[in-house]
C-alpha positions, -999 to +999 in steps of 0.1 A: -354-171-021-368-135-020-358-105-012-365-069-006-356-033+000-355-021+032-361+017+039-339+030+060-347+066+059-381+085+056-388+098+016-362+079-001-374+054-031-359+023-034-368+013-069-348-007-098-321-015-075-292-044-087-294-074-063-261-093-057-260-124-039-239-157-028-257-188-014-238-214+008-250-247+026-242-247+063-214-266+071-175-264+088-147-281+076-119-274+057-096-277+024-065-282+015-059-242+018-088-229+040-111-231+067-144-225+066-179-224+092-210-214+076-243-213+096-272-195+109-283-191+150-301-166+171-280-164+205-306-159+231-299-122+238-315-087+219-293-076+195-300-042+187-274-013+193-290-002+227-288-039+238-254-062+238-245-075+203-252-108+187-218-132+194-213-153+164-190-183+174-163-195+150-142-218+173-150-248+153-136-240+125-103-235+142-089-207+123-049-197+129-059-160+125-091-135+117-107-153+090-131-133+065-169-131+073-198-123+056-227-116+081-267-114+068-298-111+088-318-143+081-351-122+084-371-093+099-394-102+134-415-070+144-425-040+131-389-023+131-363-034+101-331-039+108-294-052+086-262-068+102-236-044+112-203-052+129-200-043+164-161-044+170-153-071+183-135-098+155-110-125+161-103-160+152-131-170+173-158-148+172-174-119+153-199-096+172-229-082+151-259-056+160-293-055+140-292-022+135-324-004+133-341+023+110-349+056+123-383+063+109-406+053+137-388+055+164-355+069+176-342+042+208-324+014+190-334-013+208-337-046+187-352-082+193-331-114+186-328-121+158-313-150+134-281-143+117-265-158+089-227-162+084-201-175+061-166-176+072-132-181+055-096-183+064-083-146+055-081-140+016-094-174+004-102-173-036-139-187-033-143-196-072-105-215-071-126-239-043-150-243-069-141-279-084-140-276-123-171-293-135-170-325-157-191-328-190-224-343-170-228-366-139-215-397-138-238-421-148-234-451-128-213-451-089-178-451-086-155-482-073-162-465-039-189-453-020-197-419-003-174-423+025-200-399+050-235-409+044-258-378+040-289-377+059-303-383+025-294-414+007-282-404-029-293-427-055-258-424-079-230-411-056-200-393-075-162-399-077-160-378-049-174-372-017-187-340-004-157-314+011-177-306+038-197-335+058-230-329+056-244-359+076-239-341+113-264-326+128-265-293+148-247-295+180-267-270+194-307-268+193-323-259+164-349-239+179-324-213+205-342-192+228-344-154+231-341-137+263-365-111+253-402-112+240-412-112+206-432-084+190-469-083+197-488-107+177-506-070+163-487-040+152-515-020+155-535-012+186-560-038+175-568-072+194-558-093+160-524-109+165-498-104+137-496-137+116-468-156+132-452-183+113-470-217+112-458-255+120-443-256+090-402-256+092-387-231+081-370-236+048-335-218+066-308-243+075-301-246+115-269-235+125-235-248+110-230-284+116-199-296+128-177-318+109-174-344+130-201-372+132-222-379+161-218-409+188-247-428+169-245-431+132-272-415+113-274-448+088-278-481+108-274-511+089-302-533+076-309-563+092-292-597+076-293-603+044-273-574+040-262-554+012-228-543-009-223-512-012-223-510-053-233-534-081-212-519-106-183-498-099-173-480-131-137-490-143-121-460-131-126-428-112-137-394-130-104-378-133-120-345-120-150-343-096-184-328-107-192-292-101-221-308-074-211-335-050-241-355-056-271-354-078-295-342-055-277-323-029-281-328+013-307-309+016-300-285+052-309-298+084-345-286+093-361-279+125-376-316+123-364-341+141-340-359+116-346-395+107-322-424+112-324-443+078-302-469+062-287-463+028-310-479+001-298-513-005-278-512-039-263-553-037-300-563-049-326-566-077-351-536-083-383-550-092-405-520-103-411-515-140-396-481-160-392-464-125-371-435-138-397-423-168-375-427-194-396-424-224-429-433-215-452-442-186-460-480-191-472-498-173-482-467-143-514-460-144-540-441-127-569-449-106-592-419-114-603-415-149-602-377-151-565-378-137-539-376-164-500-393-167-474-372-190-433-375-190-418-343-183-379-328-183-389-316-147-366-345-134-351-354-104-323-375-127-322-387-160-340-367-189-382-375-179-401-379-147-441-387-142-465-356-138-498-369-125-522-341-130-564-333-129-569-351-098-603-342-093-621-368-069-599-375-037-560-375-023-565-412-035-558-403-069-528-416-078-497-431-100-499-471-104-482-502-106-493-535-103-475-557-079-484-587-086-462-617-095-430-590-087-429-594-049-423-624-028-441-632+008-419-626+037-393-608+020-385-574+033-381-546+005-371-511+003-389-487-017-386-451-027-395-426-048-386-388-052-416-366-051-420-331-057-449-305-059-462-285-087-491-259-079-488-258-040-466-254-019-465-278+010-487-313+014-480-346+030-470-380+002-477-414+013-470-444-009-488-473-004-492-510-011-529-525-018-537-558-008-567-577-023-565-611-003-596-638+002-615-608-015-608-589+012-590-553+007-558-539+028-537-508+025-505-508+040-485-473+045-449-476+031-438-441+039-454-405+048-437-374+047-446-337+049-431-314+016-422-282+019-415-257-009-408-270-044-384-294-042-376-329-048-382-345-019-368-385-011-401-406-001-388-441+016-396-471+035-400-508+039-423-535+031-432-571+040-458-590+023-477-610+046-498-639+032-523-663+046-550-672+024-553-666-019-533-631-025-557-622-059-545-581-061-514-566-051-508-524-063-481-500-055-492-468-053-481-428-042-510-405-035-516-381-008-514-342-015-549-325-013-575-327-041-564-308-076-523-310-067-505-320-095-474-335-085-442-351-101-421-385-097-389-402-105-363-426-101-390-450-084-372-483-070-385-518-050-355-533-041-355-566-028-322-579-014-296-605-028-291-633-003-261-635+009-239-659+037-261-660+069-244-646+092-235-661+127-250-640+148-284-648+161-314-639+135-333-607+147-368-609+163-382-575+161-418-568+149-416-555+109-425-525+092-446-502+086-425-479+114-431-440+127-402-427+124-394-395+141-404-373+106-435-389+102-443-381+139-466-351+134-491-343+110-494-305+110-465-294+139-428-293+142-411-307+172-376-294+176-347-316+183-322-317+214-281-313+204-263-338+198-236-348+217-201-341+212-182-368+191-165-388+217-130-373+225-101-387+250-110-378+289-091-348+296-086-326+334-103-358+355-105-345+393-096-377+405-067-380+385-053-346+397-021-345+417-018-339+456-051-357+462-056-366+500-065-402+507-104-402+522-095-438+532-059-430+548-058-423+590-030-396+580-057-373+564-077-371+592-045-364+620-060-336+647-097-341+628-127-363+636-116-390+616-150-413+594-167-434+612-206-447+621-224-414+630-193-391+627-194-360+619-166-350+596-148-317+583-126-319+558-089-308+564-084-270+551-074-262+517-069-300+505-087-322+479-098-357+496-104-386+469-127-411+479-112-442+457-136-473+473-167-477+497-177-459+525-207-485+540-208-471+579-235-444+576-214-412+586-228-381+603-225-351+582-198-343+561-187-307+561-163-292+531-149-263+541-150-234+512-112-238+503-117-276+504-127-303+479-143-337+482-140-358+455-153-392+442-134-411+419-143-442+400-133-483+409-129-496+376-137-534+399-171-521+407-189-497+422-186-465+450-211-469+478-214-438+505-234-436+532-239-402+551-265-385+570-254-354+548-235-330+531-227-296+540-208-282+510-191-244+515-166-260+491-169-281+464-186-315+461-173-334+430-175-364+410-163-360+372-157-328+350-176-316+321-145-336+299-143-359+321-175-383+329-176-403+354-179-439+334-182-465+370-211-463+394-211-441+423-240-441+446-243-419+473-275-428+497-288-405+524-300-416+557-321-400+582-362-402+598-386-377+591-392-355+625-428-354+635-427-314+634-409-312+599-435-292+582-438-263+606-401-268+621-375-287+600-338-297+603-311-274+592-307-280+557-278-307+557-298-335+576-304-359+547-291-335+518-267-320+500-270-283+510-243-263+488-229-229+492-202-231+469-198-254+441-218-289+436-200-306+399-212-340+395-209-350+357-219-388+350-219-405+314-242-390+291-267-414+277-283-403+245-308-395+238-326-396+274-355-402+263-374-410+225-407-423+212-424-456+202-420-462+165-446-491+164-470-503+188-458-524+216-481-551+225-492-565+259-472-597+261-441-584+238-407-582+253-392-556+224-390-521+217-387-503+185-377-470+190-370-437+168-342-427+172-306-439+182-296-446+216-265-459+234-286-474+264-273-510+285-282-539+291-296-540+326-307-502+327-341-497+341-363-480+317-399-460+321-425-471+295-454-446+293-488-448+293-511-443+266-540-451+286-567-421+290-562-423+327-533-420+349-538-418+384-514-436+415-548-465+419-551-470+383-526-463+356-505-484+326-471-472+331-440-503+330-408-497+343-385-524+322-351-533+324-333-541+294-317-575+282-300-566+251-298-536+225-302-547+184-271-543+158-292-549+128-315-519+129-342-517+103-353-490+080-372-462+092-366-476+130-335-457+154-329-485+179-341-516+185-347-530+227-346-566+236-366-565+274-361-587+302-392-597+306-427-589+284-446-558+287-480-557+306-497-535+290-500-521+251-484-489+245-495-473+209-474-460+183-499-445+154-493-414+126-506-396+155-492-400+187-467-425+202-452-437+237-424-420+251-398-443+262-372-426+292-336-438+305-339-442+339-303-454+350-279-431+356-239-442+363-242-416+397-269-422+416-287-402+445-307-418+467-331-415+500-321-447+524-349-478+518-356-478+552-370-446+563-376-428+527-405-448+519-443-433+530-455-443+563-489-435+553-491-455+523-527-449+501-545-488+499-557-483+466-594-489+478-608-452+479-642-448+458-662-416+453-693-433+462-680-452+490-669-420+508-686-407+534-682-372+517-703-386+487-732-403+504-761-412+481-742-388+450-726-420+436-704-398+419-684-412+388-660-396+363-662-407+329-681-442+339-651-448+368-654-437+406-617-451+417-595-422+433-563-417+450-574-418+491-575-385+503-550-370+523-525-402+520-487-406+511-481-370+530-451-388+550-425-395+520-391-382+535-364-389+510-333-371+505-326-333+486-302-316+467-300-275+474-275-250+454-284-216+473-268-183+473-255-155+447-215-170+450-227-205+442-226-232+413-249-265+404-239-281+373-248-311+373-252-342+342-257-376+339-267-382+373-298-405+386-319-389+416-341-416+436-363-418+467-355-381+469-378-352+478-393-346+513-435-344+510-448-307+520-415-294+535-404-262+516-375-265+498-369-302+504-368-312+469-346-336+446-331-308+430-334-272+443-316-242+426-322-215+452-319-181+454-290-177+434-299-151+409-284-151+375-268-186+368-265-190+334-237-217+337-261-234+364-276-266+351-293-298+357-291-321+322-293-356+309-303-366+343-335-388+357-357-385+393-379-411+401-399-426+429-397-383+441-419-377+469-417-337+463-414-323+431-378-329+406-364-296+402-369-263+417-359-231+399-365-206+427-352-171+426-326-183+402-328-170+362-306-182+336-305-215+346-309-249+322-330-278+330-327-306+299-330-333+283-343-347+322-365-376+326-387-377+356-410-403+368-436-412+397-435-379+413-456-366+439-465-326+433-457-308+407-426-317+389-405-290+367-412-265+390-408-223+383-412-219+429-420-177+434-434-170+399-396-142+397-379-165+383-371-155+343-349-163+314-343-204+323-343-230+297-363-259+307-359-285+271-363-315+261-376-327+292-400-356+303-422-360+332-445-391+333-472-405+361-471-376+385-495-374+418-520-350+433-516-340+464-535-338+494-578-339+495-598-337+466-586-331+435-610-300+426-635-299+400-673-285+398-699-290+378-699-250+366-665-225+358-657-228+391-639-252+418-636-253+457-607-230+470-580-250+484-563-233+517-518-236+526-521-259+557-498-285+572-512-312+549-507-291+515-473-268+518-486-249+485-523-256+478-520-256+439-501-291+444-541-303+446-537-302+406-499-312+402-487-312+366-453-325+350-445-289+339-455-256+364-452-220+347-459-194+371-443-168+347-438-173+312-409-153+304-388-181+305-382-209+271-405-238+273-393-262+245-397-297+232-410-311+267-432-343+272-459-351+298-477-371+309-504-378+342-512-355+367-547-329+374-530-314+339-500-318+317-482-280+317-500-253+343-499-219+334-517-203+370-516-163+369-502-150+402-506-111+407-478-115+428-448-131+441-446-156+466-423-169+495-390-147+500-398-128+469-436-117+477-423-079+484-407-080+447-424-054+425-431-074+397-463-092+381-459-124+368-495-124+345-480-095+332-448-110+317-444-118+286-434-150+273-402-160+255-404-189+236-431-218+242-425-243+215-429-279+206-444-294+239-468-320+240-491-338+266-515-365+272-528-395+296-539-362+315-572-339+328-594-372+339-605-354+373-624-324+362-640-316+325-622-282+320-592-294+329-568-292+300-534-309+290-523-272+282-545-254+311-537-216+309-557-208+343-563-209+378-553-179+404-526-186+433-527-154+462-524-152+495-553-147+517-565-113+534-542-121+562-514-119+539-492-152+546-515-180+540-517-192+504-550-198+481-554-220+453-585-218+428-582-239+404-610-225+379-619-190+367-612-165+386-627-135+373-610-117+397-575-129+403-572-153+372-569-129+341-536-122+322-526-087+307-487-096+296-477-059+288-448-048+270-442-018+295-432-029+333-458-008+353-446-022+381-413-002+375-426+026+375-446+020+407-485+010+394-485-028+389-523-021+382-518+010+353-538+001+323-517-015+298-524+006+261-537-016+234-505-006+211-483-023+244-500-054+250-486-084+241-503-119+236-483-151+249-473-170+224-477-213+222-464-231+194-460-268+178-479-281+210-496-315+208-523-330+231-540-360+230-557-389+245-572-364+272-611-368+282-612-332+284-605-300+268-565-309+254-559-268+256-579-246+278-567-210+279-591-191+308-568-158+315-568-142+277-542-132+254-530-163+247-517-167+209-517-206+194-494-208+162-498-251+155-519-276+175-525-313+170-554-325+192-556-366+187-583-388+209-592-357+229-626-350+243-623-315+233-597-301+214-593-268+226-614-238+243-610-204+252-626-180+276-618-140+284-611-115+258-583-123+234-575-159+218-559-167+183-554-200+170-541-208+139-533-247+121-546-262+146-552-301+131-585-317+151-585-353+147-618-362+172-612-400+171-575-416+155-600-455+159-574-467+181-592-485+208-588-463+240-576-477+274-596-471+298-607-482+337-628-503+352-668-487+341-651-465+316-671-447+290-656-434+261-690-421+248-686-399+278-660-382+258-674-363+230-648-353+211-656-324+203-631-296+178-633-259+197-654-247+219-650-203+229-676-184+250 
């Protein structure tokens, strides 16, 4: 690491200073004699002294008094320095901090947040006494017992004793946290040049602490049968003391990468590579470039040599040899590693490979990729299967990969084929082998952060419906001098009680009213399931099923009833009449499935009926899940979406693979899983579910499926085709959905709501009527809506509206008419919307726009189209982007995440002096989109334009969906103009600030996969994959920087009926 002096007065020198330091590996756990946490965080909120101080949070470390803390400032963002000071508040639980500024520049203290480090002990523990004595040199050979915590790295020769602290957890919180303020201006001068921002490259910091205890799903899944003992050779007694270092090649920390579920290296089995550890000499490697050389070296990763392979001079192809043949046997699957490390650079991606010469034909089969950062060794590791048909006459192992002229090192190189063993009872696995991509090898050039994990799994503790003095919803006695349930009833509950419903409620009710010092509360029937049937809920109470330590672990399903009123649009219902309207508290907290929702990690085939996955899940058998597209098109007449049900999940999970899906029945359709882009797979089940009635949800104006451009009256004689195809959605069709909604409205009230499955929901065009509507509440930050699904939504799938704070997570949302994740009034500020997944989402009303120029038709607010932007609905819908964006999916719709500039607020907050465009933005990071833009050749899977405004008459809204030179540019400004009463004051160059998009990822779009048309707009790591254009910018200010352009992956593109791929020109960046 570096470091360096930090002036923090004017004239002083700072110049042969002493520099002391102490390094620690994050981690909490504990000794015999102390606690400990250690870990590193920003906490969402400025830190400076003028602001409110950084809270670091110790409670899982559990101390019985003030422990000792060192605190540290990870690094320095913006122009101002600043160091950690105490800030007076220290306990057993927490210790507050401020990043206390220098004076030179400027005299307010007002700081950014920023990422501190801390190390925390129980009160006057002797640091070098936890120190273990060191033994003479590493033990040689593993001890009678293995590791008993698997790291997230398999060591090669574990010690006699395991780590103190676990290191195999990962964060429990996410690894990328979100600031509530804006970060510095990309420039700190008054110049149009960005500062350099950080690239996709992870940081080499750890995350924050991990906790000690493991997570739900085991980071090492066993390999599949045969399987394999632990040790070969346990030594004949334990080291009497342990080594100074708990392993040979410490955990490394967890990065901001998503971690990768791997087995343990088989160790019951017969390594089959020749002199993989170096020891000595090279034979028999070779190279396959003659000006590349082969030399031991003590740079080792174990032992006393490794391999340096040096003057690669012709290709990343140059590489370090072995020959195969004779040394590997057909069918047999083998594990294979190799520790890598880089000499003259910095970062590159490794790949090991396995030639094939076979019938004189050539192959090369990936074992394993990875990205290295910094100069370290880093473990490269896979699996293998030879596969032979005809005369096998060449067979070469191989690791290559970093750019032409990087030396590199190796060592400790095994292929480890497996001892047989007893077959084992169970049923043998029939999952598709290897190669896999895992959830490392994801990426190329960008890092895509990773949702918490969940808590370990603890005893249920403070269950509502276990509570005492419960009133019986099924008992006459509750109901004496009350309309008591019953078909159509309306019913209030009794004052100040808590009624329990225990069983099924199948007569539809009327409404059912909870008074505010009352409680309705759904329990769980552990014989089957809780049906409710109710024209609606008017909650001034509390509606409740479950607690945050308590999930609700039976099926409830609560189905809404009710027609859709001719006049809806222009005159609807009181807000009860087929919702769930709450002014007081709505807590419904199902069982968490995780995670929601993953990716592909091989290609699933038209006609399979299994699903390799990434990463762990805890799904069911019989949940329904959604399968999406990787078609270029995805539209409601034409689109490659699967919703599945699953049959059974596997136990024997192989390497490089996080969860293995037995289907019900085969797939229809393939979905791809490459090095560059893969499927995303979503939970759609949910053990509370939400739903509109079947019988008068469901469209009464259903869209046949038959519309063609050039069979539209509109289109006479043009014969107008997109990309080869003329299909389209029918114009003007499926405005009639009428499902049920779920509104939390009002400053006193509280959603929180998890684990909960919304269907047939959302009413088409009428305002507010949406599956999930956070409304007008103002600051919520304990509001959320997490771990949940809506599908089959006929408006939208959450609303944030006049609500700031909030979280939306870890959601997955599919078939959804309008636009989905939805910011309403363009006020709303500081939400979290994460880890999030929208898929195969629908245009509304007439044409989707488009134009053969800049420019589109306008699009007018009328009874058909509620808000006219929905003409170019998108998963994701920005309207201000001072609000975190991070690690979303999606997929469909006119584009994938809409950024439209809006000069002013809308609805109830139009009169609020504020300008969105003008915001800045908080953090935008690690979102990716594709299967999206078909309808209009500027319209990007990241589109950064369009203007929304009301017209001259001041209440009717317009939509243009191209440039605006008028109403579409962007000025985000550091200084609020609109505070100080000029919303239109020129913002000084020295002010303005450029929003910032990072680790975003577009692909398999005919179009432009980024278009930024409102300027200031700052890209900091871009893949573009498949893409007819890969990115372009209009109006003064863009910056782009590692962007990766990849024009054509050669995977075969799905497309419709007259398709043209040739239409799409793939094209890198195009600016004007």
């Amino acid at each position: 690491f570096k470091v360096a002096m930090e002036a923090a007065e004017t004239n002083k020198d700072s110049s042969g200073e002493d520099v002391g330091w102490i390094a620690f590996s994050s981690a909490t756990g504990s000794t015999s004699s102390t606690s400990f946490t250690i870990g590193m965080a920003k906490d969402g909120t400025s830190d400076g002294v003028d602001n409110s101080p950084h809270v670091i949070d110790l409670t899982s470390a559990n101390f019985n008094d003030n422990p000792d803390v060192l605190v540290s400032l990870y690094g320095v963002h913006g122009k101002d320095g600043s160091w950690a000071r105490g800030a007076g508040v220290w306990s057993k639980d927490t210790q507050n901090a401020y990043a206390e500024e220098d004076q030179i520049l400027q005299s307010e203290r007002s700081h950014i947040d920023e990422q501190f480090a801390w190390a925390a002990f129980t009160a006057n523990t002797d640091l070098i006494a936890l120190i273990p004595a060191p033994t003479a040199a590493p033990i040689p050979v593993p001890t009678a017992a293995p590791t008993p915590a698997p790291t997230l790295t398999p060591t090669r020769l574990p010690t006699a004793a395991p780590s103190p602290a676990p290191t195999a957890a990962p964060t429990p919180v996410p690894t990328t946290a979100p600031t509530s303020t804006p970060t510095s201006a990309p420039s700190s001068a008054p110049t149009l040049a960005p500062t350099p921002m950080p690239t996709a490259a992870p940081t080499p910091a750890p995350t924050p602490a991990p906790t000690a205890a493991p997570t739900s799903a085991p980071t090492s899944a066993p390999t599949f049968a045969p399987t394999f003992a632990p040790t070969p050779a346990p030594s004949s007694a334990p080291s009497p003391a342990p080594t100074s270092a708990p392993t040979l090649a410490p955990t490394p920390a967890p990065s901001t990468s998503a971690p990768v579920s791997v087995t343990s290296p088989p160790t019951a089995s017969t390594d089959v590579i020749e002199n993989g550890g170096f020891e000595g000499s090279i034979s028999p490697w070779y190279t396959n470039q003659a000006t590349a050389s082969l030399t031991t070296t003590s740079e080792a990763y174990s032992g006393l040599s490794a391999v340096l392979l040096s003057g690669r001079a012709t290709g990343t192809w140059n590489s370090i040899n072995q020959d195969m043949m004779g040394k590997i046997d057909a069918g047999v699957p083998y594990f294979i590693s190799a520790w890598v490390k880089l000499s003259n650079t910095s970062s590159d991606r490794f790949k090991s490979t396995m030639k094939k010469t076979e019938d004189g034909e050539t192959s090369y089969h990936t074992v394993a990729t990875k990205m290295v950062n910094g100069n370290n060794w880093t473990l490269l590791q896979g699996e293998f299967t030879l596969s032979v048909t005809g005369n096998l006459q060449s067979l070469v192992f191989y690791v290559e990969g970093p750019a032409i002229h990087t030396d590199f090192y190796v060592d400790e190189v095994q292929v480890l084929a497996p001892t047989p063993v007893t077959p084992s009872p169970t049923p043998t696995s029939s999952y598709p082998s290897g190669p896999y991509v895992s959830a490392e090898e994801a990426n190329q050039v960008i890092v895509i952060p990773d949702p918490p994990a969940p808590p370990a799994f603890t005893t249920r503790t403070d269950c509502p419906h276990f509570a005492s003095e419960l009133l019986d919803w099924h008992d006459p006695a509750t109901w004496d001098g009350l309309v008591s349930p019953g078909p159509g009833n309306n019913v209030v509950l009794p004052e100040n009680s808590k009624v329990l419903v225990s069983s099924s409620v199948l007569d539809i009710q009327g409404t059912i009213t909870v008074p505010s010092s009352s409680e309705l509360i759904f329990g769980e029937d552990t014989n089957g399931k809780i049906e409710f049937h109710a024209n609606g809920f008017e909650v001034n109470g509390a509606l409740v099923a479950g607690s945050e330590t308590c999930l609700i672990e039976y099926p409830i399903e609560i189905t809404l009833h009710g027609t859709r009123p001719a006049d809806v649009v222009t005159n609807p219902p009181v807000d009860s009449y087929k919702g769930i309207n709450v002014g007081g508290s709505l807590q419904l907290h199902g069982k968490q499935f995780h995670r929601t929702w993953t990716r592909l990690a091989k290609t699933a085939h038209a006609g399979d009926s299994v699903l390799m996955l990434q990463h762990p899940v805890n799904w069911e058998a019989g949940q329904d899940i959604i399968l999406v597209t990787t078609a270029m098109k995805d539209s409601r007449e034409w689109h490659q979406n699967e919703v599945l049900t699953i049959d059974a999940l596997e136990e024997n999970i192989p390497i490089g693979v996080g969860a293995v899906v037995y289907l019900t029945s085969p797939m229809a359709h393939t979905h791809l899983a490459t090095y560059a882009y893969q499927a995303e797979v979503g939970l759609l089940s949910r053990m509370i579910k939400i739903q509109g009635s079947s019988t008068d949800s469901e469209p009464t104006d259903p869209d046949p499926g038959t519309c063609t451009y050039y069979t539209d009256p509109a289109y006479d004689g043009s014969n107008r085709r997109i990309y080869g195809n003329s299909d389209r959605p029918c114009p003007n069709t499926k405005l009639t959905g009428y499902g049920g909604h779920i509104r939390v409205h009002g400053s006193t009230s509280i959603g929180q709501i998890e684990g909960v499955e919304l269907y047939r929901l959302g009413q088409t065009n009428v305002l507010g009527k949406y599956p999930m509507h956070f409304h007008m509440i103002g600051d919520c930050p304990s509001c959320y809506f997490r771990h949940s699904s809506v599908h089959r939504s006929f408006y939208r799938c959450v609303s944030i509206h006049g609500t700031h704070e909030t979280h939306v997570t870890e959601n997955v949302a599919y078939d959804v008419t309008g636009y989905c994740y939805y910011l309403e009034d363009g006020v709303e500020e500081r939400n979290t919307i994460s880890y999030n997944l929208g898929a195969h989402i629908h245009l509304l009303g007439p044409e989707a726009p488009w134009g053969n120029g800049q420019t589109t038709q306008l699009n007018y607010q009328s009874v058909d189209l509620t808000l006219p932007a929905d003409v170019t609905a998108a998963a994701f819908y920005i309207t201000n982007m001072h609000n975190n964006i991070i690690g979303n999916a999606a997929s469909g719709g006119w584009a994938g995440f809409a950024f439209p500039t809006l000069h002013q607020p809308l609805g109830p907050n139009k009169n609020v002096n504020m300008r969105p465009s003008s915001r800045t933005s908080l953090i935008i990071d690690g979102n990716t989109a594709h299967s999206t833009g078909w309808w209009w050749k500027h319209a990007g899977a990241f589109y950064i334009g369009g203007a929304l405004y009301y017209d001259a008459d001041g209440t009717t809204l317009v939509y243009n969906a191209g440039r605006d030179q008028t109403k579409g540019n962007r000025s985000p400004c550091k200084v609020d103009h609109c505070a100080a009463g000029n919303c239109n004051a020129y913002c000084q160059p020295y002010d303005q600030y450029w929003s910032r998009i990072s680790n975003s990822k577009a692909f398999l779009v005919p179009g432009p996969g980024l278009n930024s048309w409102s300027g200031r707009a700052e890209i900091v790591g871009y893949e573009s994959h498949d893409n007819g254009l890969s990115a372009e910018a209009l109006e003064s200010g863009f910056w782009i920087d590692n962007m990766l352009s990849h024009c054509r992956t050669g995977e075969k593109i799905a497309l419709p009926s007259g398709g043209r791929a040739n239409d799409m020109k793939g094209d890198g960046f195009f600016w004007y």
